[in-house]
The first five atom37 places (N, CA, C, CB, O) and aatype in JSON, in Angstrom:
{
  "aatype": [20, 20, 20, 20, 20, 20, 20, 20, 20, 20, 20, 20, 20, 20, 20, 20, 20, 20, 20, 20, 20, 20, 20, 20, 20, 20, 20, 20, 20, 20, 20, 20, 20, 20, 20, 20, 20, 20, 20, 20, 20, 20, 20, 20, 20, 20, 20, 20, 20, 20, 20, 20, 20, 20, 20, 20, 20, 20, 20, 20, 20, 20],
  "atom_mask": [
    [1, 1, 1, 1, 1],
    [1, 1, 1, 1, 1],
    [1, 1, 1, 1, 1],
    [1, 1, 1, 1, 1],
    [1, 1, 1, 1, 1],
    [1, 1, 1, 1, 1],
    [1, 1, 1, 1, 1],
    [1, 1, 1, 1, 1],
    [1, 1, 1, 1, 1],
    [1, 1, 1, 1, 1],
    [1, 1, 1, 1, 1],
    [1, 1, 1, 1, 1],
    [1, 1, 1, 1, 1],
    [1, 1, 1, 1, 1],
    [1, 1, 1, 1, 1],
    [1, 1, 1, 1, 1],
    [1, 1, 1, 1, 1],
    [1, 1, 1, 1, 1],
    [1, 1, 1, 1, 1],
    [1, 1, 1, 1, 1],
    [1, 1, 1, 1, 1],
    [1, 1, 1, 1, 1],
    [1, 1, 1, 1, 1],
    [1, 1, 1, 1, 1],
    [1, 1, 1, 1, 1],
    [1, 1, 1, 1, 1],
    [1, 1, 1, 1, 1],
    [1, 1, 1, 1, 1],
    [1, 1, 1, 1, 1],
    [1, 1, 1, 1, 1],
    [1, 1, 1, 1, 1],
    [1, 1, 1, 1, 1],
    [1, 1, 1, 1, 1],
    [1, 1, 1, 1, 1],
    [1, 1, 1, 1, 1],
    [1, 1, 1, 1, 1],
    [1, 1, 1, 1, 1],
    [1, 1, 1, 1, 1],
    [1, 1, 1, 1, 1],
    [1, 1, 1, 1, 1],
    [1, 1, 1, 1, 1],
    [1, 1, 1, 1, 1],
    [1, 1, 1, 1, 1],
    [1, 1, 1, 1, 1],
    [1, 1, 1, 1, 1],
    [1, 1, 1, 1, 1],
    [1, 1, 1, 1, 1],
    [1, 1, 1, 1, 1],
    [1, 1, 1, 1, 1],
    [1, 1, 1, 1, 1],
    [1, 1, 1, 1, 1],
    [1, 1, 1, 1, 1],
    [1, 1, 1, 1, 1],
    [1, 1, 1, 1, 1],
    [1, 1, 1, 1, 1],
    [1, 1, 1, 1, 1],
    [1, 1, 1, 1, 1],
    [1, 1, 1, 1, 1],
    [1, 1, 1, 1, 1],
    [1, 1, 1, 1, 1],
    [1, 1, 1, 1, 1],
    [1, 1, 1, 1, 1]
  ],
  "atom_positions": [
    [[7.76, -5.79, 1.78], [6.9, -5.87, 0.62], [6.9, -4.49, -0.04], [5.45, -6.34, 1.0], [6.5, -3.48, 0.54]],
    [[7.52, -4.52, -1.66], [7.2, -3.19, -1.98], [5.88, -2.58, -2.75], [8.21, -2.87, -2.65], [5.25, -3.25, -3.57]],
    [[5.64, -1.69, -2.52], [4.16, -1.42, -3.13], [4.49, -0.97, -4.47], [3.19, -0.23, -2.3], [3.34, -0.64, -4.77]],
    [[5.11, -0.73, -5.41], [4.97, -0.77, -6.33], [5.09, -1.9, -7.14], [5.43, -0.05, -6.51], [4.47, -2.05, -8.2]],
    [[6.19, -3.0, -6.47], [5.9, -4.88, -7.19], [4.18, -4.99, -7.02], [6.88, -6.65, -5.82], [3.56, -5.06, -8.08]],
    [[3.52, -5.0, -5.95], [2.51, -5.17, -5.69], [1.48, -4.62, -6.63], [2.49, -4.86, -4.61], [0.81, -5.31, -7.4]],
    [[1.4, -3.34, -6.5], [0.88, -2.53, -7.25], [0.74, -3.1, -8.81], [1.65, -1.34, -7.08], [-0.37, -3.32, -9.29]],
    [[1.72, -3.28, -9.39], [1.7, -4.03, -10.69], [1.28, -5.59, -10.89], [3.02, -3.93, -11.16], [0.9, -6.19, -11.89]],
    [[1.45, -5.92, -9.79], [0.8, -7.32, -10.22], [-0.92, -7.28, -10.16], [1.39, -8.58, -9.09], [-1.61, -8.12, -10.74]],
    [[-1.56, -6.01, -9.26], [-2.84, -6.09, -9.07], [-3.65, -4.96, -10.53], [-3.06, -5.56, -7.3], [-4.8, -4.75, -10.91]],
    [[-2.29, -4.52, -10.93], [-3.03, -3.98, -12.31], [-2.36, -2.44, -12.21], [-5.08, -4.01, -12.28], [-2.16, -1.67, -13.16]],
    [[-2.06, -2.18, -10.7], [-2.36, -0.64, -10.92], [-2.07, -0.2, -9.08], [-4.41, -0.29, -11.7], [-1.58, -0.99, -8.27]],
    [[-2.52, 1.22, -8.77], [-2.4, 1.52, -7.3], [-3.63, 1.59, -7.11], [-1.64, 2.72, -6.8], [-3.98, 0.92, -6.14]],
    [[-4.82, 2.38, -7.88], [-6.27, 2.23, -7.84], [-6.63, 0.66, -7.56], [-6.91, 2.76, -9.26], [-7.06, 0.29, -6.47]],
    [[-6.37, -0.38, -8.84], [-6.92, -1.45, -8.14], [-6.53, -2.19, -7.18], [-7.15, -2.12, -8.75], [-7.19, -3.19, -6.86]],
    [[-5.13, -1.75, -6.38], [-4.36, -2.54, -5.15], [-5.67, -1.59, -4.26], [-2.11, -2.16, -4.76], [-6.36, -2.34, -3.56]],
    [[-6.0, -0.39, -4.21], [-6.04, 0.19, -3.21], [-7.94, -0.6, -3.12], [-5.52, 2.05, -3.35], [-8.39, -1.0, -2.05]],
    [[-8.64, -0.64, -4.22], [-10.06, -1.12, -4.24], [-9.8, -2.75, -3.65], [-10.82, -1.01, -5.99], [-10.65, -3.24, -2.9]],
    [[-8.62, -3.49, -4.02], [-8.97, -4.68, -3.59], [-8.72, -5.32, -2.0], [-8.36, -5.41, -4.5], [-8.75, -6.43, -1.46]],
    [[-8.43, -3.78, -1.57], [-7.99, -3.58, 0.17], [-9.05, -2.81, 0.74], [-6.46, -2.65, 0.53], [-9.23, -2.82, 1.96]],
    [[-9.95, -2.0, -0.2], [-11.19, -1.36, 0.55], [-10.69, -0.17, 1.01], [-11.82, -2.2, 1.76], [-11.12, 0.2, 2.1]],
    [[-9.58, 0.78, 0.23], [-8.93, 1.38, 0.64], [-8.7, 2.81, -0.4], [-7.98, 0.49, 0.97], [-8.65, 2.52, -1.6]],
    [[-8.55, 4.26, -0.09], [-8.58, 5.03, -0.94], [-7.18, 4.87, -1.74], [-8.93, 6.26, -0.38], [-6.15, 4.52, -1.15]],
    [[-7.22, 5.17, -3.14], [-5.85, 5.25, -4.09], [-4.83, 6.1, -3.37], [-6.13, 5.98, -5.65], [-3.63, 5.86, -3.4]],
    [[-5.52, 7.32, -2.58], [-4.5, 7.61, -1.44], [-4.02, 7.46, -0.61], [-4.42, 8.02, -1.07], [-2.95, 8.01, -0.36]],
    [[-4.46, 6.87, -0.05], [-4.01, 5.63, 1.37], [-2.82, 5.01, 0.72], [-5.39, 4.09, 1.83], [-1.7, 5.28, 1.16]],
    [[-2.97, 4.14, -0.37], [-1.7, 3.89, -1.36], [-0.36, 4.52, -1.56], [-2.09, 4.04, -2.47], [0.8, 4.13, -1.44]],
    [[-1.05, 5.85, -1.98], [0.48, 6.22, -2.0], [0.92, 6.63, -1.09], [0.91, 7.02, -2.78], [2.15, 6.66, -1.06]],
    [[0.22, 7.13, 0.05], [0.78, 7.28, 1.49], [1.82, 6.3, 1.57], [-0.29, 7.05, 2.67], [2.83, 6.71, 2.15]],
    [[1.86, 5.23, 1.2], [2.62, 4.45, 1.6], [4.16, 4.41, 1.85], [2.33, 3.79, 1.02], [4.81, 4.04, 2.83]],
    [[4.53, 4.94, 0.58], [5.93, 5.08, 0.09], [6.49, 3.94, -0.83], [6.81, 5.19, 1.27], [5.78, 3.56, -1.76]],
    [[7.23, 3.6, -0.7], [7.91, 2.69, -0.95], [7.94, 1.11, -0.61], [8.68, 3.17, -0.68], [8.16, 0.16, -1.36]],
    [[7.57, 1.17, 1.26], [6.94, -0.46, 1.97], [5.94, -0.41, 2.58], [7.73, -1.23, 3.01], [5.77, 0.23, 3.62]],
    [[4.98, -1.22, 1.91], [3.75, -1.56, 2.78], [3.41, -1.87, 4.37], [3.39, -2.55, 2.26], [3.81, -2.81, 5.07]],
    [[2.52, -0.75, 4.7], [2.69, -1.45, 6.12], [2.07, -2.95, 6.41], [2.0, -0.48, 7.17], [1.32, -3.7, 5.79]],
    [[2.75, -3.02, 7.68], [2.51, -4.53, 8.14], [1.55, -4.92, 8.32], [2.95, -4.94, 9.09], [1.42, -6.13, 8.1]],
    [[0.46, -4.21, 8.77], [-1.02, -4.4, 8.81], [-1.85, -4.81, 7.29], [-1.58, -2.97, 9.39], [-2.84, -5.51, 7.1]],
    [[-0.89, -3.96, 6.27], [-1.75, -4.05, 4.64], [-1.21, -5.38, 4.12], [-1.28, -2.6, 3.31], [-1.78, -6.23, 3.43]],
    [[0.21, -5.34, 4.69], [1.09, -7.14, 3.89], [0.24, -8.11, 4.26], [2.88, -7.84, 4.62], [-0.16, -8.85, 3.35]],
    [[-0.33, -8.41, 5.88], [-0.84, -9.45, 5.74], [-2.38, -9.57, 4.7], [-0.92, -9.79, 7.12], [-2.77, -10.53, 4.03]],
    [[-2.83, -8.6, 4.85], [-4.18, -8.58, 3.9], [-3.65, -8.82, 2.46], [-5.09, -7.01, 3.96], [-4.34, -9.53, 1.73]],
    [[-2.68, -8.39, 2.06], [-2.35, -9.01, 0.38], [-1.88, -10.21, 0.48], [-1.2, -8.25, -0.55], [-2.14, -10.85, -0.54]],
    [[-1.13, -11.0, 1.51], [-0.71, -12.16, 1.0], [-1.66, -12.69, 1.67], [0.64, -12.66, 1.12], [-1.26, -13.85, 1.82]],
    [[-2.93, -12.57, 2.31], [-4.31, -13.19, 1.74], [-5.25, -13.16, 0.31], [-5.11, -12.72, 2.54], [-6.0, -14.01, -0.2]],
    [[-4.92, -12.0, -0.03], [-5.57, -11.6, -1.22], [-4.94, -12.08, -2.02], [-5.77, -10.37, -1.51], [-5.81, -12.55, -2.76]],
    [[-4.02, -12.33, -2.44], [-2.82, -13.01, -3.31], [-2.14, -13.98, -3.68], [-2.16, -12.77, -3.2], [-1.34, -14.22, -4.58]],
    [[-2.75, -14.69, -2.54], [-2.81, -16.44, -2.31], [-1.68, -16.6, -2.29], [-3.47, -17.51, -3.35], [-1.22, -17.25, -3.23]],
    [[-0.49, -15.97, -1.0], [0.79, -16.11, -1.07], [1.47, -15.93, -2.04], [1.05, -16.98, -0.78], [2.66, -16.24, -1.97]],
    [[1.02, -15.44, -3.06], [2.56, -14.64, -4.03], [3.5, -13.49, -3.3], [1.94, -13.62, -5.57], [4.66, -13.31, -3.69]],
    [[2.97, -12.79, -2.31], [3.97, -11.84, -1.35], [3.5, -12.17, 0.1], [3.8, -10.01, -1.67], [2.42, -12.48, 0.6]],
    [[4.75, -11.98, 0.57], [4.76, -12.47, 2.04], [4.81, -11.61, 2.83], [5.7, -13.25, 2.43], [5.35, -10.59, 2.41]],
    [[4.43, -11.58, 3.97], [4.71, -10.64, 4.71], [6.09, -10.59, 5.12], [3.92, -10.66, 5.66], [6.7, -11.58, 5.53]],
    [[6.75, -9.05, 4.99], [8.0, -9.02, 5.42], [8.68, -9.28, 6.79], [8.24, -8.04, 5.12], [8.52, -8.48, 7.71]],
    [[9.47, -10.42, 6.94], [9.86, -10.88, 8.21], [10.55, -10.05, 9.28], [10.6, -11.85, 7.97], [11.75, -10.11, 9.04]],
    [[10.35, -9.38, 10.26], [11.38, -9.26, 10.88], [12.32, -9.51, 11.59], [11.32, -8.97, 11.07], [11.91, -10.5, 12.19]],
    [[13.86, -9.2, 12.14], [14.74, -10.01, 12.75], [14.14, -10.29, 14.06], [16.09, -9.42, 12.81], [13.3, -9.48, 14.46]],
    [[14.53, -11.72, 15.08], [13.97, -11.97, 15.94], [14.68, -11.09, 16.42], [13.78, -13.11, 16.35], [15.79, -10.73, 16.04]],
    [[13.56, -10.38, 17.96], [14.18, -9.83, 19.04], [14.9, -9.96, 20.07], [13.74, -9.55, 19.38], [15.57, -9.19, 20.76]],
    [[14.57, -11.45, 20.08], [15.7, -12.26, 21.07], [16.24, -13.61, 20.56], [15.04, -12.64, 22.54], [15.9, -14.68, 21.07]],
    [[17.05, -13.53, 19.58], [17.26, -14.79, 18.99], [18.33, -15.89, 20.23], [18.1, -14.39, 17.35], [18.98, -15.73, 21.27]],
    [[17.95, -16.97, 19.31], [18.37, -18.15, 20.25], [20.21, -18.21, 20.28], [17.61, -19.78, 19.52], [20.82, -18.58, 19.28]],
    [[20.98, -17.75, 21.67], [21.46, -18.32, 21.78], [22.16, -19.48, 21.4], [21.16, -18.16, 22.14], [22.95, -20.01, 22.18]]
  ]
}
């Protein structure tokens, strides 16, 4: 999930960061990908427009 798609759909980095309860700096701490802990809270907040980013299984099936 990148935080700046994000960022723009919520208006801004101030209002991504208010609608997470979170300082505008915490935000840009970010970089570039949201951590995994913040993805799932937006694609609650967001009613699934971003998903949390999948990762590869660790032991895929054989």
């Amino acid at each position: 999930m990148k935080t700046q798609e994000v960022a723009d759909y919520f208006g801004g980095k101030k209002k991504l960061a208010a609608a997470l309860g979170v300082s505008p700096s915490a935000v840009s701490m970010w970089g570039e990908t949201i951590p995994e802990t913040r993805q799932y809270q937006i694609q609650v907040i967001s009613k699934g427009k971003f998903k949390v980013d999948q990762k590869p299984d660790a032991h895929p099936a054989a």
